[in-house]
Backbone as ProteinMPNN parsed JSONL, in Angstrom:
{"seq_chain_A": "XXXXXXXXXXXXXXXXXXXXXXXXXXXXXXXXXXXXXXXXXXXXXXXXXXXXXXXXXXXXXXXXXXXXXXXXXXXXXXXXXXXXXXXXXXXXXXXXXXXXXXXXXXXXXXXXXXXXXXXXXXXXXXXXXXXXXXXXXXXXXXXXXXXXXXXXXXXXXXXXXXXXX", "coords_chain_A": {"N_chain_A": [[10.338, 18.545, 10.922], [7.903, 17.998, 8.279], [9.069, 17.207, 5.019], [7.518, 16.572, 3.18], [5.36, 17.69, 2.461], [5.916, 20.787, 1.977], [7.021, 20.166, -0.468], [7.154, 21.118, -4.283], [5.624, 19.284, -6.6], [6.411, 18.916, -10.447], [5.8, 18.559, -13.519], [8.001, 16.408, -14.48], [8.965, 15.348, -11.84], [6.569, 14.285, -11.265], [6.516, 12.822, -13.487], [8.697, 10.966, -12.996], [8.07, 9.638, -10.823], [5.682, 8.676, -11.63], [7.175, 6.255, -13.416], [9.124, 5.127, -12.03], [7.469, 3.335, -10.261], [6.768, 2.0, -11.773], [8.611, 0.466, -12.444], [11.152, -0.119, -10.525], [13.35, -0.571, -10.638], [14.512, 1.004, -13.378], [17.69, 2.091, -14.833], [19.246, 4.931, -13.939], [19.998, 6.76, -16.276], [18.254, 5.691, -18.091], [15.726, 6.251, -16.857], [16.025, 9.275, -16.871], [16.084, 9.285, -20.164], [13.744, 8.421, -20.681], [11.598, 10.45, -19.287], [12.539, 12.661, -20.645], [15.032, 14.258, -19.5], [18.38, 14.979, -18.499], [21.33, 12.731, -17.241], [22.203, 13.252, -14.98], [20.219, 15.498, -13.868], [17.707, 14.068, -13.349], [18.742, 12.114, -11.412], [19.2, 13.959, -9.329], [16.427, 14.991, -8.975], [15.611, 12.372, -8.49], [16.596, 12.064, -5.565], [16.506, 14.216, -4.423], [13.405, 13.467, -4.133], [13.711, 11.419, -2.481], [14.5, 12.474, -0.404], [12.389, 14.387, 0.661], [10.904, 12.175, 1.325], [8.963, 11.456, -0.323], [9.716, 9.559, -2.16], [9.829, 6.672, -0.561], [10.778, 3.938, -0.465], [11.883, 1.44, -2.456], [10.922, -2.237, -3.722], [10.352, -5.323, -3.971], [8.34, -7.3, -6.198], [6.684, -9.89, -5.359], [5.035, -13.115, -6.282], [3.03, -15.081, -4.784], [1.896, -17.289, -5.11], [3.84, -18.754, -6.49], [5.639, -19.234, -4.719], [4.603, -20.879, -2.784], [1.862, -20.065, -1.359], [-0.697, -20.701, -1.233], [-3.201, -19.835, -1.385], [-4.825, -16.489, -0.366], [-6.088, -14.268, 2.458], [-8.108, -11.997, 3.858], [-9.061, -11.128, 7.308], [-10.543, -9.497, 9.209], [-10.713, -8.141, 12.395], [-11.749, -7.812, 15.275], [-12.616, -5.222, 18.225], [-9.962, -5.093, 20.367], [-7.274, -5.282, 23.07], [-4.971, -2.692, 21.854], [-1.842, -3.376, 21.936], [-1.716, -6.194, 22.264], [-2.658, -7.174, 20.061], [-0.645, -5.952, 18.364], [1.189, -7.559, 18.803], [1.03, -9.824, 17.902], [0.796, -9.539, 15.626], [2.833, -8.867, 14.837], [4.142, -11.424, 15.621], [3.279, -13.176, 13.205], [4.309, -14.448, 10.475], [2.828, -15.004, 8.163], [1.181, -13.194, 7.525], [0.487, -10.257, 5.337], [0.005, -7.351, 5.264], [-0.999, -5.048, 7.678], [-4.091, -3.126, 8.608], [-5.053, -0.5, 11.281], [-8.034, 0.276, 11.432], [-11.079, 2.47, 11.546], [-14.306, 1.763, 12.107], [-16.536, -1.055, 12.359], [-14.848, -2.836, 12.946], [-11.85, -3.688, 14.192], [-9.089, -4.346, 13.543], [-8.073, -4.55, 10.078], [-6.343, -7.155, 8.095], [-4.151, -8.764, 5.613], [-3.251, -11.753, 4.766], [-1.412, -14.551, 4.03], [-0.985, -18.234, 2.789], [-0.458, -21.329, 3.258], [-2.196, -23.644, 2.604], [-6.38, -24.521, 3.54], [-6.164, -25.725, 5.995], [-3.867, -24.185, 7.217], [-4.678, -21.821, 7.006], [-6.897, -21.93, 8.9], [-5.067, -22.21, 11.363], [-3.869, -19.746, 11.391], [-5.875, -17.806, 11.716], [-7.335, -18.8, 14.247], [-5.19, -17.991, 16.073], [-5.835, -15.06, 16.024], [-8.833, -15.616, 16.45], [-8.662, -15.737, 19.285], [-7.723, -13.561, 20.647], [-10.555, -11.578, 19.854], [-13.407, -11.287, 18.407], [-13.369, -12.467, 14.936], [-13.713, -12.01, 10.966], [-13.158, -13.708, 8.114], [-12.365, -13.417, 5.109], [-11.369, -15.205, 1.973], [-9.389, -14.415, -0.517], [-10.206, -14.015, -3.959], [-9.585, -13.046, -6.574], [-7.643, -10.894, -7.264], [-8.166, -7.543, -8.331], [-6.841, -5.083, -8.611], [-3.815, -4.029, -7.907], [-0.671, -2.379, -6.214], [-1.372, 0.161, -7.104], [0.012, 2.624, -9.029], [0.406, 5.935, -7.607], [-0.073, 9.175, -8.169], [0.672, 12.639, -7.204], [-2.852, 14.455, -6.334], [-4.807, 16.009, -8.499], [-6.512, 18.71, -8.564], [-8.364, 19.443, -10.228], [-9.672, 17.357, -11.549], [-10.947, 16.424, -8.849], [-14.239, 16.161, -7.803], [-16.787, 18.645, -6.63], [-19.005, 17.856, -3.73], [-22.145, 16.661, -4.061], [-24.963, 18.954, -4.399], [-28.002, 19.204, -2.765], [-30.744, 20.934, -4.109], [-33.079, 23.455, -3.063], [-35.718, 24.46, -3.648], [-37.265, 27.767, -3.226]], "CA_chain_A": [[9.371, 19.116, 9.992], [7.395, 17.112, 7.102], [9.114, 18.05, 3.696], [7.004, 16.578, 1.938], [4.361, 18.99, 2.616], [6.733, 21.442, 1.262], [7.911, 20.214, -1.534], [6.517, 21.577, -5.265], [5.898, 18.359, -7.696], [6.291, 19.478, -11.374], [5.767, 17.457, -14.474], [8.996, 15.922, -14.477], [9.056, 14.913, -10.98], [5.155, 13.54, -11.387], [6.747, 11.267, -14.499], [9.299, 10.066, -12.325], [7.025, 9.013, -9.903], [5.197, 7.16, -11.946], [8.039, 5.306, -14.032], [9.475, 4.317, -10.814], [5.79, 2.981, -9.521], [6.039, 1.285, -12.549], [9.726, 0.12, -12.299], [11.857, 0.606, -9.787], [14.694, -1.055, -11.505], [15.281, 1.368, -14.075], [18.68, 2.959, -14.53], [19.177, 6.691, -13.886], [20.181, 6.859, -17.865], [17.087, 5.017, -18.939], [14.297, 6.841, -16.303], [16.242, 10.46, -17.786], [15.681, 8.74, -21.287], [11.944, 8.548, -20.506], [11.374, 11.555, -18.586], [13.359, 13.699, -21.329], [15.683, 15.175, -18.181], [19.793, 13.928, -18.583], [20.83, 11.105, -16.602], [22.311, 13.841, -13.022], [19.211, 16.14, -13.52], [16.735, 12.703, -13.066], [19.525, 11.857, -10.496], [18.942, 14.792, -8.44], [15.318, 14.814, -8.648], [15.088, 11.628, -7.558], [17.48, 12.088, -4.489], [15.525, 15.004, -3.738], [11.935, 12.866, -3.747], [13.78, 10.603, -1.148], [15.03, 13.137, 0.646], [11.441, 14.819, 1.08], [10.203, 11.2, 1.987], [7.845, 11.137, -1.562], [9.894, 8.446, -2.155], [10.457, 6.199, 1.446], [11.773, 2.804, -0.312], [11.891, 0.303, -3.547], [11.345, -3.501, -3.301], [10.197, -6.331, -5.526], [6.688, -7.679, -5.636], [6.434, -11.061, -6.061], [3.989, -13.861, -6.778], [3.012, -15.717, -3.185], [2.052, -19.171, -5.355], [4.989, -19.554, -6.653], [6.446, -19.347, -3.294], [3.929, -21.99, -2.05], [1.096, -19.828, -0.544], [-1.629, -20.885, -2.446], [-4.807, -18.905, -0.444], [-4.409, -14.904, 0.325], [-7.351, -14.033, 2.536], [-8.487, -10.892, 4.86], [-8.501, -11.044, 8.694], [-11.219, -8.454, 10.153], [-10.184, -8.394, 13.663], [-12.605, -6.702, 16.402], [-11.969, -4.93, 19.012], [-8.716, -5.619, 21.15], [-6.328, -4.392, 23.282], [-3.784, -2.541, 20.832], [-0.638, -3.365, 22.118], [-2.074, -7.338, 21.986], [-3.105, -7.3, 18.34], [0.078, -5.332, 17.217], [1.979, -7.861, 19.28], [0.435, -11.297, 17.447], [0.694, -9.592, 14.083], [4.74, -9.097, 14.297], [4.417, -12.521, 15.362], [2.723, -13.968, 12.603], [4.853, -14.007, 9.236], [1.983, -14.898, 7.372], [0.374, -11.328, 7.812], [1.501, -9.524, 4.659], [-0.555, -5.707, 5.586], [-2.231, -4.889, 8.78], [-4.413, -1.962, 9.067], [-5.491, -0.267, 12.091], [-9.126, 1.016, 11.122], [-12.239, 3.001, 12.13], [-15.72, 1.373, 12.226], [-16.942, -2.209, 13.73], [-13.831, -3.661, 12.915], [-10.54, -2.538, 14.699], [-8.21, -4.234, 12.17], [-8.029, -5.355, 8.95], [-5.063, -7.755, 8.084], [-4.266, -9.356, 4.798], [-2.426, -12.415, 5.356], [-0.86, -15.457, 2.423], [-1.134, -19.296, 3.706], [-0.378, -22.421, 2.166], [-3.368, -23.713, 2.358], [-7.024, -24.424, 4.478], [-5.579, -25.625, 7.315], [-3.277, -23.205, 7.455], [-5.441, -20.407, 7.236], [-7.347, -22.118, 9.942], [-4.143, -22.089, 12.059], [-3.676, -17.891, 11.864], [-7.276, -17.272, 11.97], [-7.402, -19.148, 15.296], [-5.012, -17.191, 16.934], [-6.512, -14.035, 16.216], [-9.802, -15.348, 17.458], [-8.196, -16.036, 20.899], [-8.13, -12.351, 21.287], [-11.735, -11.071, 19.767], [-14.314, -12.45, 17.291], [-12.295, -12.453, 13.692], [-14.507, -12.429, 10.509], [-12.597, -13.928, 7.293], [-12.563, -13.635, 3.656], [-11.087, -15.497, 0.828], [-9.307, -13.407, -1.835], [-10.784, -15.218, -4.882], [-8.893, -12.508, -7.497], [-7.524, -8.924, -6.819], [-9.16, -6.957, -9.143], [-5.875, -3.853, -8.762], [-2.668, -4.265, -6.725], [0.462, -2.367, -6.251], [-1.88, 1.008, -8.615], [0.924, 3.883, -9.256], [-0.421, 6.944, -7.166], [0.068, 10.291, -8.46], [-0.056, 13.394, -6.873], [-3.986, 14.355, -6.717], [-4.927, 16.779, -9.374], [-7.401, 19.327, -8.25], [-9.375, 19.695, -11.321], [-10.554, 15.901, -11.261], [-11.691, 16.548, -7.841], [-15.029, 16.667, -8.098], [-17.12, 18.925, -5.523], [-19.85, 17.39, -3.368], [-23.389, 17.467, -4.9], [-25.48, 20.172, -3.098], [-29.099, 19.377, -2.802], [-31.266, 22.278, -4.515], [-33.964, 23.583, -2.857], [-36.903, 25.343, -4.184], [-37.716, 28.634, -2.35]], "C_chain_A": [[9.206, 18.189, 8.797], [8.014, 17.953, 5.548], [8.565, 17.858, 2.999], [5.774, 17.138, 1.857], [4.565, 20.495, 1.885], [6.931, 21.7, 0.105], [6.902, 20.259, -2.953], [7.009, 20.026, -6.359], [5.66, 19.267, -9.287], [5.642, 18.313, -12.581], [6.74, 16.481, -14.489], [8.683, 15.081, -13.042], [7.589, 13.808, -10.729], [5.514, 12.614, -12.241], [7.656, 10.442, -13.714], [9.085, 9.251, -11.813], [6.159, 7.586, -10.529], [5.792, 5.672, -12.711], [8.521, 4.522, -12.771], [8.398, 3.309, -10.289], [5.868, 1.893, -10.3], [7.179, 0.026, -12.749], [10.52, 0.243, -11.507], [13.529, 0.547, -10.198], [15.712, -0.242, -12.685], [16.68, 2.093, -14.097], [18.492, 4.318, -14.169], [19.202, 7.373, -15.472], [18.396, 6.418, -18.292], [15.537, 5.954, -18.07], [14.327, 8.819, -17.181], [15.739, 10.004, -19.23], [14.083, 9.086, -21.114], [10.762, 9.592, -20.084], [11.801, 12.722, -19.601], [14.256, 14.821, -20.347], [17.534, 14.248, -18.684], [19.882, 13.283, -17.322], [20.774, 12.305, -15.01], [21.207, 14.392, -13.212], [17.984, 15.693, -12.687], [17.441, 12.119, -11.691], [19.407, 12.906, -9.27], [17.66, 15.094, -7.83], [14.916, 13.687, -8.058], [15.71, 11.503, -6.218], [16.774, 13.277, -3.349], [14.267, 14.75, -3.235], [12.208, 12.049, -2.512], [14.199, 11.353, -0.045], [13.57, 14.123, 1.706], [10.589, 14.264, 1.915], [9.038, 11.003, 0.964], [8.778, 9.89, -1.595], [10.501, 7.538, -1.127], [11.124, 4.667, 0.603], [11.34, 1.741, -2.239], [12.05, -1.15, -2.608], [10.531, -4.065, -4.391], [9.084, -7.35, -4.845], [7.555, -9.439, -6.194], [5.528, -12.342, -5.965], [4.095, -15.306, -5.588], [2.541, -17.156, -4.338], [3.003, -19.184, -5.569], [6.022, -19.872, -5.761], [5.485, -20.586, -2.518], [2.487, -21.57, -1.379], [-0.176, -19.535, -1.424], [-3.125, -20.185, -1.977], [-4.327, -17.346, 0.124], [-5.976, -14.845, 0.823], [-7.351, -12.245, 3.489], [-9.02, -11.335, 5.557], [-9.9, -9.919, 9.251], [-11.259, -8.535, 11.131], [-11.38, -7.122, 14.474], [-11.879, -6.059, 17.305], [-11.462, -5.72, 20.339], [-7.753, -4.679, 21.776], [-5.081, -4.686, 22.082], [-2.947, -3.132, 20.542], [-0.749, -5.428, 21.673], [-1.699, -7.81, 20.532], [-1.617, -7.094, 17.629], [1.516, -6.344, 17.373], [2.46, -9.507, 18.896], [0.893, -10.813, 15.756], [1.852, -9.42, 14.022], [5.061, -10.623, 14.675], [4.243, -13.836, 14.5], [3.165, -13.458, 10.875], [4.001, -14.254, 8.175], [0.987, -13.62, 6.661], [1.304, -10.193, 6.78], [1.524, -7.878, 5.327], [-1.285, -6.183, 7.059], [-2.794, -3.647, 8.8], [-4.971, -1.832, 10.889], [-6.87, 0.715, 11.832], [-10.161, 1.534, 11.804], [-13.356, 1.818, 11.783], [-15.673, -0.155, 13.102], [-15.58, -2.424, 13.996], [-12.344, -3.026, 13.373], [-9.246, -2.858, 13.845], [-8.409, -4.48, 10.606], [-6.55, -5.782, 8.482], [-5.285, -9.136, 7.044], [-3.392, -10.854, 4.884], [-2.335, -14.108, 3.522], [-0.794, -16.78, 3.111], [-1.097, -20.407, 2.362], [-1.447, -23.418, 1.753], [-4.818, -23.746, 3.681], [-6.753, -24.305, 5.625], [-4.225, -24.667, 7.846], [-4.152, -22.117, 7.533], [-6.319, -20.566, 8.236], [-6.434, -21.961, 11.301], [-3.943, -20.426, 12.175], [-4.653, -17.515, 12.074], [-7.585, -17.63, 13.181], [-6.142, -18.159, 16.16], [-5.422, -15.847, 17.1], [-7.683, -14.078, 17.139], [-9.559, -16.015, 18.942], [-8.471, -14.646, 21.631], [-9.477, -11.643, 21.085], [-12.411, -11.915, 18.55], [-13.607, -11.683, 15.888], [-13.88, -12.724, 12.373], [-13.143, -12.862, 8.96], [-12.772, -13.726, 5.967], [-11.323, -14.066, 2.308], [-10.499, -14.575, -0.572], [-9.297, -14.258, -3.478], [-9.635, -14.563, -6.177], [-8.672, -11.068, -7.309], [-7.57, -8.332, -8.277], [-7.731, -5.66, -9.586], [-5.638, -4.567, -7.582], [-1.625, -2.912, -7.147], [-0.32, -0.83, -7.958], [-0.792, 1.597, -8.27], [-0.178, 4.696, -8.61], [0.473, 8.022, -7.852], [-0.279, 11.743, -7.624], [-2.066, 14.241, -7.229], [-3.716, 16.065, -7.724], [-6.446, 17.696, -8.95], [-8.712, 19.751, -9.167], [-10.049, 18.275, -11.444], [-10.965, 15.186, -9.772], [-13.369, 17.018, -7.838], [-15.986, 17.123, -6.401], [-18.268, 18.211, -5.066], [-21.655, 17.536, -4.304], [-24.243, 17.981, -3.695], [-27.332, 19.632, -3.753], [-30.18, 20.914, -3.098], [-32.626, 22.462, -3.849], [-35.089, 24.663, -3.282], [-37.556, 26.703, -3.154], [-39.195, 29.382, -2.675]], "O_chain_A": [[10.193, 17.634, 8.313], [7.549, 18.996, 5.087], [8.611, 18.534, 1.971], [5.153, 16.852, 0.833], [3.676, 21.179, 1.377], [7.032, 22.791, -0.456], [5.897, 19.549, -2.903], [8.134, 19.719, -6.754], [4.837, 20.182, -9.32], [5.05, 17.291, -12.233], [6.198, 15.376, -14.52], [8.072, 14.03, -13.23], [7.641, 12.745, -10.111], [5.03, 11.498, -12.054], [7.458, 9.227, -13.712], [9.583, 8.139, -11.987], [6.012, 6.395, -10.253], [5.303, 4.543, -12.705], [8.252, 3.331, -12.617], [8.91, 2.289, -9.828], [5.304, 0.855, -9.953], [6.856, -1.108, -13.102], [10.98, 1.338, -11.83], [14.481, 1.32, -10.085], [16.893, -0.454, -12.961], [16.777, 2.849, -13.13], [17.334, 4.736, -14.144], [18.517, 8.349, -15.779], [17.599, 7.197, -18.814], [14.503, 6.205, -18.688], [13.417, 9.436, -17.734], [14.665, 10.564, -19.452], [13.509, 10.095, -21.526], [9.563, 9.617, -20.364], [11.339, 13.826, -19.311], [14.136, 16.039, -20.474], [17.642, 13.097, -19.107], [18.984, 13.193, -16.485], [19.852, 12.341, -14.195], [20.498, 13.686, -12.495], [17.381, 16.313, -11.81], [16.665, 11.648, -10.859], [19.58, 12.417, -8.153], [17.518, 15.383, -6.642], [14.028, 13.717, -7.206], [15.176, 10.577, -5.607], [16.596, 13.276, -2.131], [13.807, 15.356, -2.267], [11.365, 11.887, -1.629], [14.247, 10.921, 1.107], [13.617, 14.434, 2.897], [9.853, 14.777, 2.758], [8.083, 10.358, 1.396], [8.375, 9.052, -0.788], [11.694, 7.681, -0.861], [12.12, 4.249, 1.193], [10.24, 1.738, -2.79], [12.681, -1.383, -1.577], [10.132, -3.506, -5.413], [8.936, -7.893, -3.75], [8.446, -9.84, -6.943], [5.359, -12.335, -4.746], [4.927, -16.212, -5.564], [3.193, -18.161, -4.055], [3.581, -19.805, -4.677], [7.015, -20.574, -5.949], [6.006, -21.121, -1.539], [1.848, -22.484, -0.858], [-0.528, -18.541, -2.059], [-4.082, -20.325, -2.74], [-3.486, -17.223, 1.014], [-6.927, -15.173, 0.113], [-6.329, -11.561, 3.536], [-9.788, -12.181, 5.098], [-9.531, -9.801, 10.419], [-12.188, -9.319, 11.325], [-11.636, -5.951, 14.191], [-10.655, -6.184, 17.339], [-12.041, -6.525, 21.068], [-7.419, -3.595, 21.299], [-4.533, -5.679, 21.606], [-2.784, -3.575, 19.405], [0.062, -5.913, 20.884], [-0.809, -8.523, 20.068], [-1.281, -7.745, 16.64], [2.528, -6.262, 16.677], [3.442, -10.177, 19.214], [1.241, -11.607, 14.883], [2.284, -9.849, 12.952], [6.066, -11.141, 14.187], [4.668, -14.973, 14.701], [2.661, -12.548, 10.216], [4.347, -13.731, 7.115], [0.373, -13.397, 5.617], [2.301, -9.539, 7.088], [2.515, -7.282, 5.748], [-1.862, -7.216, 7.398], [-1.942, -2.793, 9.047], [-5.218, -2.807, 11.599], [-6.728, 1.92, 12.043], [-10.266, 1.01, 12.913], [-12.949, 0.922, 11.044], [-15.034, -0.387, 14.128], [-15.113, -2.24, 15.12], [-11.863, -1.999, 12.893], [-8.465, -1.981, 13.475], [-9.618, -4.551, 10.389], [-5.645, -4.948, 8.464], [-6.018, -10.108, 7.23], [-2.368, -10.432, 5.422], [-3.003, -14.344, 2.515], [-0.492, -16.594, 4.29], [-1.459, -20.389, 1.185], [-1.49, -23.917, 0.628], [-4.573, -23.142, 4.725], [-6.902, -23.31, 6.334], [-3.829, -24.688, 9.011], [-4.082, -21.528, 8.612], [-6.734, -19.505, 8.702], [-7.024, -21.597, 12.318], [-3.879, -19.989, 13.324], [-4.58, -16.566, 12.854], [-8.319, -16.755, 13.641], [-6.661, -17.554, 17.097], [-5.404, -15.381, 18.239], [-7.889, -13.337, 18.101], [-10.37, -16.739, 19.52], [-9.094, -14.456, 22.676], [-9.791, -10.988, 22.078], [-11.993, -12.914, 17.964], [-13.371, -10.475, 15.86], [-14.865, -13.393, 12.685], [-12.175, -12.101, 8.947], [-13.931, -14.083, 5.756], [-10.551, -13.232, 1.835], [-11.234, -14.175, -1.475], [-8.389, -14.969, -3.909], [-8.891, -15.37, -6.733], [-9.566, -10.226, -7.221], [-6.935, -8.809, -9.217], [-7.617, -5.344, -10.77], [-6.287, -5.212, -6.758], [-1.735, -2.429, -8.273], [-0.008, -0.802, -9.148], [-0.368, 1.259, -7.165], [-1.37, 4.462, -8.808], [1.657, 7.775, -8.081], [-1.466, 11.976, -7.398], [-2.374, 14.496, -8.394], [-2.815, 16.899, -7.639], [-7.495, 17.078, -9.129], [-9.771, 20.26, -8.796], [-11.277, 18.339, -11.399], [-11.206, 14.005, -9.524], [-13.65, 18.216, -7.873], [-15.991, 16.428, -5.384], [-18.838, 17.735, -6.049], [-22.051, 18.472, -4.999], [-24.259, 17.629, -2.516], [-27.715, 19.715, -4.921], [-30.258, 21.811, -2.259], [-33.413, 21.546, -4.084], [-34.892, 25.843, -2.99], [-38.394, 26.38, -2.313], [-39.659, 30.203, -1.884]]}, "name": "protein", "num_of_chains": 1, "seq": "XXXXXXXXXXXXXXXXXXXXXXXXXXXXXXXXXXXXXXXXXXXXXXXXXXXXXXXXXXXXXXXXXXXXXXXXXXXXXXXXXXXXXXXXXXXXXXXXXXXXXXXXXXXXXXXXXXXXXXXXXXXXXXXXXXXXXXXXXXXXXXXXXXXXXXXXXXXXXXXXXXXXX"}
């Protein structure tokens, strides 16, 4: 059974969320500090978010030039057999995300490369299996946003066409 379907976020547990999002590093002392909760209360709540599966893991972003991979582009992959596609992209460590999507395109797959010819080198094996379209990530605009549980009041409803009777 899904707990996190279950499980009731409060205020507290919604600040957590996002301090963590925002840090993952902080102590248990210092996220209680911030949260106004003591350090076990913040300690329990967050043990409880992983235990629901709200929170599935921490890790540490970090900055693909300075590692050498001076071009991030996107991959739009057509259609392919599944098992193919899913079987090239665990083989290709360049491939940070892969989606599996609806419309023309059957994937989308973000991938980090050191440079042209490199990105000519992963883009060619994709199009071995279907026609591949590419794009250049010139500047990411948002990465890595904090999500929040959605808030039902800044849901806004569809607009309804009025008709004149």
């Amino acid at each position: 059974m899904d707990m996190a379907l279950n499980i009731e976020l409060d205020a507290h547990d919604t600040r957590i969320l996002a301090e963590l999002q925002g840090d993952a590093r902080l102590t248990m002392a210092e996220l209680g500090r911030r949260v106004h909760l003591s350090q076990p209360a913040v300690t329990e709540r967050v043990r409880k978010l992983e235990a629901a599966g709200v929170i599935t893991g921490y890790r540490a972003t970090v900055d693909l030039t300075k590692l050498g991979y001076g071009i991030r582009a996107l991959i739009r992959v057509g259609r392919a057999e599944y098992a193919r596609v899913v079987k090239l992209i665990q083989q290709t460590p360049e491939c940070i995300n892969a989606y599996n999507v609806t419309g023309e395109d059957s994937w989308i797959l973000e991938i980090a490369v050191i440079d042209v010819a490199h990105l000519d080198a992963v883009v060619t094996k994709f199009c071995i299996l279907t026609e591949t379209a590419t794009s250049i990530i010139l500047n990411p605009a948002r990465e890595h946003q904090p999500m929040l549980p959605p808030q039902r009041d800044s849901v806004r409803p569809p607009i309804r066409k009025v008709i004149n009777a």
